[in-house]
N, C-alpha and C positions, 0 to 999 in steps of 0.2 A: 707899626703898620705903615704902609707906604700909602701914596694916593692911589695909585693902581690897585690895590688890595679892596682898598674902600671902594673905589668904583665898584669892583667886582664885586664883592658882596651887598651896594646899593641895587644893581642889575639883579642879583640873584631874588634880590627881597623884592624889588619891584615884579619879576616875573612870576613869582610866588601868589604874589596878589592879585597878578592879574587873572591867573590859573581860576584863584579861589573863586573868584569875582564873577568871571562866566561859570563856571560851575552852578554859580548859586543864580544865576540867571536860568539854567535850565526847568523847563516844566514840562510834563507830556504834552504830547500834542493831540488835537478833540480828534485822531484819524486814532490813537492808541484805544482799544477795547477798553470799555466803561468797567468797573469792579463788580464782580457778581455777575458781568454780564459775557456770554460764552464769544469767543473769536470768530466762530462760521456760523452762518445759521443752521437752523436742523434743519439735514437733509429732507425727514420725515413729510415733517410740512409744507415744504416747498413742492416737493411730489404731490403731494394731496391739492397744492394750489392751483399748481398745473397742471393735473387733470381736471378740478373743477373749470378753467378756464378752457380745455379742449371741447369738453360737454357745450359749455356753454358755444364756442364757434362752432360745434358739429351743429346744435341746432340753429342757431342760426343760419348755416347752409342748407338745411334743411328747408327752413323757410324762405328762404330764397331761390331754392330751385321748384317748389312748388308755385311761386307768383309763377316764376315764368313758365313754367308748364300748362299754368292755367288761361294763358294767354290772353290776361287781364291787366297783363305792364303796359303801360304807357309811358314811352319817351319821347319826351321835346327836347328838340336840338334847336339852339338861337347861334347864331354867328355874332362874334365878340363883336364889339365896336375897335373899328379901326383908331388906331395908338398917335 
């Protein structure tokens, strides 16, 4: 075998290795879905969340358009302190 041969096949082993090397550095990453655990959430419950949470701002508008109908708000306005 010639020196050139050897290089070539030192280069070849060496790339070889380095292949292997990162390969074996790979790990999933915490963004990859957990085992057992589903990729989307349920649609189901999300709906079910979100209307709990419109209930909940409907009535709160609700009490809040009664203060002011009752015409028992009171606002105070202060002027900031000059900067």
């Amino acid at each position: 075998m010639t020196g050139t041969s050897h290089t070539r096949w030192a280069a070849l082993l060496a790339a070889h290795a380095a292949v292997w090397y990162v390969l074996g550095l790979y790990q999933p990453s915490p963004a990859a879905p957990q085992a057992g655990q589903l990729p989307f959430a349920n649609a189901v419950q999300q709906r079910q969340e979100m209307i709990q949470e419109l209930k909940e701002i409907s009535n709160q508008l609700k009490q809040q358009n009664a203060l002011l109908r009752s015409g028992e708000l009171r606002v105070i306005v202060r002027q900031a302190p000059p900067p």
